[in-house]
DRENKOL-460808 format. One record per residue: residue in one letter; residue number from 1; x, y, z of N, C-alpha, C, CB in turn. Coordinates in pm, whole numbers. Last residue first. Glycine has a CB too. Layout:
! DRENKOL-460808
('A', NUM, (X, Y, Z), (X, Y, Z), (X, Y, Z), (X, Y, Z)) ...
! end
This chain:
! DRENKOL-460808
('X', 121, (13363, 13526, 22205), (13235, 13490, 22348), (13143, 13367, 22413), (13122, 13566, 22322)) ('X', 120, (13687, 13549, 22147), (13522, 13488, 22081), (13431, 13476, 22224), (13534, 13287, 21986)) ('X', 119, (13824, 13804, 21993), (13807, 13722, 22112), (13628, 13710, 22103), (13880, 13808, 22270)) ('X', 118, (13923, 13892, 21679), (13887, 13976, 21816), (13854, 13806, 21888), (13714, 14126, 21805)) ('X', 117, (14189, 13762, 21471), (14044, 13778, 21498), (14042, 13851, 21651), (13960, 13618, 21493)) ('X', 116, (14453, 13792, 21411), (14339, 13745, 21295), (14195, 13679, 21294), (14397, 13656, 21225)) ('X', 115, (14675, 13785, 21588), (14640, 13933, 21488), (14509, 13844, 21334), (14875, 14021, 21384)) ('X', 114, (14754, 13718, 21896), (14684, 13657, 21787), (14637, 13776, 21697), (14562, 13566, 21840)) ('X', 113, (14913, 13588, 22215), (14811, 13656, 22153), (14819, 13640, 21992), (14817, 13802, 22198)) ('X', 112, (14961, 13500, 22551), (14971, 13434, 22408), (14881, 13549, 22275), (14880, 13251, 22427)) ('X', 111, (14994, 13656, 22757), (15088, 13508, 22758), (15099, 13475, 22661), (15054, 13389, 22820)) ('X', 110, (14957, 13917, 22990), (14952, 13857, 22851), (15065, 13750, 22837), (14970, 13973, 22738)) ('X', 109, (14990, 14034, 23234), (14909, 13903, 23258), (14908, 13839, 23069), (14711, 13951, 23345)) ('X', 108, (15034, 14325, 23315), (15116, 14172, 23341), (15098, 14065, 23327), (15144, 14139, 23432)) ('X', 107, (14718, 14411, 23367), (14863, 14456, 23365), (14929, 14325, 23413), (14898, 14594, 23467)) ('X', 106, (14431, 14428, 23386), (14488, 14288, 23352), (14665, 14338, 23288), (14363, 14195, 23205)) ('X', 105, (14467, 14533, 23658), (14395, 14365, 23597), (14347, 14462, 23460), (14212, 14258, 23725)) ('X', 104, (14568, 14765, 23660), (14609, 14658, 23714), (14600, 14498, 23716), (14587, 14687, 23787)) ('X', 103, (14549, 14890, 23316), (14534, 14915, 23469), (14576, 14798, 23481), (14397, 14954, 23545)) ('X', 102, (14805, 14935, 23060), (14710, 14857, 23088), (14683, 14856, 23249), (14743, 14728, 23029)) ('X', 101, (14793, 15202, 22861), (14846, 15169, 23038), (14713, 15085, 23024), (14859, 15329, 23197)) ('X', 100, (14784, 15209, 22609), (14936, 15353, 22657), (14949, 15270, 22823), (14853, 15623, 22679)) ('X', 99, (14638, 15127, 22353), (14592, 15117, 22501), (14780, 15126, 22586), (14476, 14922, 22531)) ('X', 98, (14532, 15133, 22008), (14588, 15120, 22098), (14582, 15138, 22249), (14645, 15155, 22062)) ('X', 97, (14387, 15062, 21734), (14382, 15080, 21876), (14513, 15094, 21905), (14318, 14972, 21955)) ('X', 96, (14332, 14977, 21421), (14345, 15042, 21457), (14386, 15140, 21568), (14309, 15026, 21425)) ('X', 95, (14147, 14651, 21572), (14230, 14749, 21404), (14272, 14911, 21451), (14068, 14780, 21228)) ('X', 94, (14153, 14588, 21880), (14109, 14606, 21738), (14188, 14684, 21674), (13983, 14657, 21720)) ('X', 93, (14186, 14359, 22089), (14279, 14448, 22015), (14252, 14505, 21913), (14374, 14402, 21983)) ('X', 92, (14034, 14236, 22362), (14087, 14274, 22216), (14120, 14326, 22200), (14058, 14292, 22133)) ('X', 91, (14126, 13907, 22529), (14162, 14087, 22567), (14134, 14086, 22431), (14339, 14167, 22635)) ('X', 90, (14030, 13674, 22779), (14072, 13692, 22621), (14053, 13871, 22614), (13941, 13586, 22490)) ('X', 89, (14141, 13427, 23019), (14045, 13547, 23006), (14101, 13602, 22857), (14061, 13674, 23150)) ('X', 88, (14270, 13116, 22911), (14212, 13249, 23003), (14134, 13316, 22938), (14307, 13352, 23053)) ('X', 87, (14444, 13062, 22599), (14330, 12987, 22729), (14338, 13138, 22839), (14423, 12783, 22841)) ('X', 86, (14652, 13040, 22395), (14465, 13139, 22381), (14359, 13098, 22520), (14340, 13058, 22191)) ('X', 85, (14867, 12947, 22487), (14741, 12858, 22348), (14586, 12930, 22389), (14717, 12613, 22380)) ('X', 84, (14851, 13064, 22805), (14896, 13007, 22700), (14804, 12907, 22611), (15003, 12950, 22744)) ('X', 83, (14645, 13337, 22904), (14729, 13205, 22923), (14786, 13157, 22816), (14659, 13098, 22973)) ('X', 82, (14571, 13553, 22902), (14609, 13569, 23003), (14711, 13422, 22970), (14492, 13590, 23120)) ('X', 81, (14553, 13683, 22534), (14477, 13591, 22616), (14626, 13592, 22761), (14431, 13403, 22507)) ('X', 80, (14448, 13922, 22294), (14562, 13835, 22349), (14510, 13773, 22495), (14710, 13933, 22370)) ('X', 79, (14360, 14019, 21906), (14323, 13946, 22065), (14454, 13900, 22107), (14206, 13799, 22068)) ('X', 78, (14264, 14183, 21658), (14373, 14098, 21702), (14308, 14043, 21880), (14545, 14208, 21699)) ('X', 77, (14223, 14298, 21312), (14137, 14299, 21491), (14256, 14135, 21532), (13854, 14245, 21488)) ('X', 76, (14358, 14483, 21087), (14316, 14353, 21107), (14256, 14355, 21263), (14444, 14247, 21081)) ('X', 75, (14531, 14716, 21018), (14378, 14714, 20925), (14288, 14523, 20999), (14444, 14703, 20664)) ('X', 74, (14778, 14772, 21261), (14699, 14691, 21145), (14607, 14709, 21088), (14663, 14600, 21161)) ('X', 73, (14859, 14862, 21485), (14878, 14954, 21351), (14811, 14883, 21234), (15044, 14978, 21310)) ('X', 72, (14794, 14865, 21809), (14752, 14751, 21709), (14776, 14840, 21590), (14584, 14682, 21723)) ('X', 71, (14967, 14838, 22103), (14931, 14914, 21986), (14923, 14779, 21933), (15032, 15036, 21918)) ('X', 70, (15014, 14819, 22472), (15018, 14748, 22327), (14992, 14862, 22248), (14905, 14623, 22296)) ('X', 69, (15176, 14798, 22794), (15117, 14881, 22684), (15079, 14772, 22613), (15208, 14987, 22604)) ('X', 68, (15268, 14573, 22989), (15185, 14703, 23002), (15073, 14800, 22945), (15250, 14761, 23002)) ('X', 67, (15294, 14257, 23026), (15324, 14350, 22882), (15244, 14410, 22964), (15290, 14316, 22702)) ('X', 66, (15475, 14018, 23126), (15538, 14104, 23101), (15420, 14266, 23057), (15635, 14032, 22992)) ('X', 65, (15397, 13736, 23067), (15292, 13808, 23178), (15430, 13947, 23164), (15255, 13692, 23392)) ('X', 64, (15692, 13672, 22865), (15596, 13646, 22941), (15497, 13675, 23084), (15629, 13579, 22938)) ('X', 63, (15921, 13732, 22775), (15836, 13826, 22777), (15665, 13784, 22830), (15850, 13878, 22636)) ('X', 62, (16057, 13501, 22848), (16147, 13630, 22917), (15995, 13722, 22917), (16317, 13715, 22794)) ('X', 61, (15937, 13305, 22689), (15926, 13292, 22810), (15962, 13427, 22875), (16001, 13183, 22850)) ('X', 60, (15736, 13486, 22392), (15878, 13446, 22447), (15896, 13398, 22646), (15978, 13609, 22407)) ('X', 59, (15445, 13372, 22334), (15520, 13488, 22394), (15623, 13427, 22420), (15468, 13561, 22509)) ('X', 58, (15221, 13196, 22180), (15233, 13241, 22309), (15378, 13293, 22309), (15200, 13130, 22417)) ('X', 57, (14983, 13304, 21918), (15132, 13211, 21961), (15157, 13246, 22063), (15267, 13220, 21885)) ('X', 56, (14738, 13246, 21617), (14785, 13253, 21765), (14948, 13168, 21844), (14648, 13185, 21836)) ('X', 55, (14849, 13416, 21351), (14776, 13303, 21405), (14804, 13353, 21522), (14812, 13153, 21376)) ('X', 54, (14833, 13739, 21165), (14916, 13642, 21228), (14799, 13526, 21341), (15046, 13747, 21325)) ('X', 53, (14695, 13924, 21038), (14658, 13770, 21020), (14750, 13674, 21068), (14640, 13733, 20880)) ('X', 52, (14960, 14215, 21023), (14790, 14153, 21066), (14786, 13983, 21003), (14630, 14273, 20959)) ('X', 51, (15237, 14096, 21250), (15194, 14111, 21151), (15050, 14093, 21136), (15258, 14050, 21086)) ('X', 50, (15347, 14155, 21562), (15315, 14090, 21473), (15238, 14144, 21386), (15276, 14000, 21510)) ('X', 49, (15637, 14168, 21804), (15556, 14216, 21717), (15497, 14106, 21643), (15619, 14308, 21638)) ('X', 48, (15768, 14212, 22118), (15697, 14204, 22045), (15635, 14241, 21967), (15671, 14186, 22064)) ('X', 47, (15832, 14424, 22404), (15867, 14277, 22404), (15814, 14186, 22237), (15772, 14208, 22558)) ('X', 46, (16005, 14745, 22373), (15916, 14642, 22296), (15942, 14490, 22323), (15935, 14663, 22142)) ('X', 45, (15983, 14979, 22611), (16061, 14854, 22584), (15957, 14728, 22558), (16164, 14824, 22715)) ('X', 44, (15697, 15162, 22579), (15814, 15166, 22605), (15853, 15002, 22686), (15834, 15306, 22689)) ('X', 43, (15378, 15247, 22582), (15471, 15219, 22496), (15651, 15209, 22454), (15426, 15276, 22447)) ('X', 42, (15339, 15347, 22792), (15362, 15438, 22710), (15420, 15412, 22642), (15392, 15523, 22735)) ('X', 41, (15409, 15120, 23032), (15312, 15186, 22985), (15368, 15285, 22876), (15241, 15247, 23094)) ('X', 40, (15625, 14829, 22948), (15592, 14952, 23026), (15545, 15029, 22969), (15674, 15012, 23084)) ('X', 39, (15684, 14641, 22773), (15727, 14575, 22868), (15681, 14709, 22963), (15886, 14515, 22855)) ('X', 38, (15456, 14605, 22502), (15594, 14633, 22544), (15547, 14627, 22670), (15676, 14765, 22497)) ('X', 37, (15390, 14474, 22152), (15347, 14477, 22260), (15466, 14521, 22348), (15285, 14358, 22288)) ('X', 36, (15219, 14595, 21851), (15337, 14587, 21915), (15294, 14540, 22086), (15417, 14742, 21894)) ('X', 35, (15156, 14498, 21503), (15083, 14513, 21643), (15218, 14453, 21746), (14911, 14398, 21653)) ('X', 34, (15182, 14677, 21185), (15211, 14601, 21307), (15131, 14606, 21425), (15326, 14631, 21348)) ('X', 33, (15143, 14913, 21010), (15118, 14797, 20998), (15132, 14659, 21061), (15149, 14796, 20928)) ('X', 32, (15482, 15022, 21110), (15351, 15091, 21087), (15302, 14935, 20956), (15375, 15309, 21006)) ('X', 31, (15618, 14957, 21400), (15665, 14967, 21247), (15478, 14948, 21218), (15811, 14809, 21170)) ('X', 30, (15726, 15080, 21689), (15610, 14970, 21639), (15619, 15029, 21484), (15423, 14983, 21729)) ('X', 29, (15849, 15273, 21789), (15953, 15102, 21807), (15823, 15065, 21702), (15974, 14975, 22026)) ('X', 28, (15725, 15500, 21806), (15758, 15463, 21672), (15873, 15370, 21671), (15786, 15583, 21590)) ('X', 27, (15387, 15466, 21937), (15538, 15472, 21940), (15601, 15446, 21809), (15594, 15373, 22039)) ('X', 26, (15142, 15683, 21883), (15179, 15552, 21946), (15335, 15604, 21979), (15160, 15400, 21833)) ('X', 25, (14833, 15743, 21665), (14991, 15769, 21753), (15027, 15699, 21831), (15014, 15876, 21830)) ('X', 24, (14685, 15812, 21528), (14748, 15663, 21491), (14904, 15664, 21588), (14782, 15646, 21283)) ('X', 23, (14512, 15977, 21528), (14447, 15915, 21600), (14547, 15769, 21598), (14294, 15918, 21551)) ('X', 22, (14723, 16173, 21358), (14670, 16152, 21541), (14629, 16074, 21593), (14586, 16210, 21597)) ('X', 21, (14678, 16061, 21126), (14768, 16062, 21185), (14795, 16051, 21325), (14800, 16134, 21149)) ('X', 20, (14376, 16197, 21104), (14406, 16024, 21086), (14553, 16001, 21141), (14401, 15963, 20902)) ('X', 19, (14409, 16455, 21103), (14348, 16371, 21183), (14353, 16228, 21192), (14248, 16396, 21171)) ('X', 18, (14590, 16484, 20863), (14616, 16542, 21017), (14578, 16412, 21120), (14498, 16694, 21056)) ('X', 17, (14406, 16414, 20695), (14534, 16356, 20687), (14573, 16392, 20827), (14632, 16412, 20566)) ('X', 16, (14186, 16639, 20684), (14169, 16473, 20766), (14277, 16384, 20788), (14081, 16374, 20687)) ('X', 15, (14317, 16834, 20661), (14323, 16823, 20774), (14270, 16659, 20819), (14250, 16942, 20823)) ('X', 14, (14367, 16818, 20360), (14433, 16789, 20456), (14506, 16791, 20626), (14460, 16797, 20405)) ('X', 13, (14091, 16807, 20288), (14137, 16702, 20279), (14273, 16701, 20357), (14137, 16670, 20148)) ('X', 12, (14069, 17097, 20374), (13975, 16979, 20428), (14039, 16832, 20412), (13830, 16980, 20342)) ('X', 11, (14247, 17231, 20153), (14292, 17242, 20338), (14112, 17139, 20434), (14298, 17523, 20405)) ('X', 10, (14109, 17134, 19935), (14258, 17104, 19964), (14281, 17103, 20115), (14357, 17214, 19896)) ('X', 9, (13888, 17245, 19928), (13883, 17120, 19924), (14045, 17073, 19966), (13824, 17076, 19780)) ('X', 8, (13925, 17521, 19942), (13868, 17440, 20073), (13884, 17333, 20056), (13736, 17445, 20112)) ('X', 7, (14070, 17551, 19683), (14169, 17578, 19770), (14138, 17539, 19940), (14195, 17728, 19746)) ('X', 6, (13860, 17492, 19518), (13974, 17384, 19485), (14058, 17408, 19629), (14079, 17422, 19319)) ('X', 5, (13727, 17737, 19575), (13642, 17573, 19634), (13776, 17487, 19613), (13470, 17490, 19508)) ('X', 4, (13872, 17919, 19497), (13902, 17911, 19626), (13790, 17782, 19693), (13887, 18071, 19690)) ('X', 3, (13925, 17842, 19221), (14021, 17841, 19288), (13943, 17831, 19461), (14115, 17973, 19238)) ('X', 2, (13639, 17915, 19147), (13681, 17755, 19142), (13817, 17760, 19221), (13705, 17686, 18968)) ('X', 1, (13627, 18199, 19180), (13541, 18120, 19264), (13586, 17973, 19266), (13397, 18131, 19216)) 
! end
């Protein structure tokens, strides 16, 4: 009887491993513990990365109003803003997220973003 509770507890615990995996899917340009941003939906051609508690910084000129996709792999909540030095409209990024197709507004429009808080109201 202890074998086969030791043997549910085993295939429970590692289906949540499963499940946590899944829900962390993405791309694998984005190095795990990162927040990636790229140049076309599905996570494809990385303009960017940052680390959680990274400050706010605006974007390489080339990769600028560029970004489609993102992923956030961090344990941290992040934000990215339409303009430069965090000005415009403000996007979040929480812990954990990601977003495969940014629709049309607000596709192309990231300028500066930030891994060490969500967007203030």
């Amino acid at each position: 009887m202890l074998t086969k509770r030791i043997l549910i507890a085993l295939v429970l615990a590692g289906s949540g491993v499963m499940a946590a995996g899944m829900a962390e899917a993405g791309s694998n340009l984005c190095p795990n513990n990162r927040a990636c941003i790229y140049d076309h939906n599905d996570f494809v051609a990385l303009l960017g990365t940052k680390g959680p508690g990274a400050g706010l910084t605006n974007v390489s000129k080339p990769a600028n109003d560029k970004t489609d996709s993102w992923e956030n792999k961090t344990r941290r909540n992040g934000a990215w803003h339409y303009d430069a030095n965090g000005g415009g409209k403000c996007n979040n990024m929480k812990r954990k997220t990601q977003k495969a197709n940014l629709h049309f507004f607000p596709s192309d429009e990231l300028t500066s973003w930030r891994m060490n808080r969500l967007c203030r109201r």
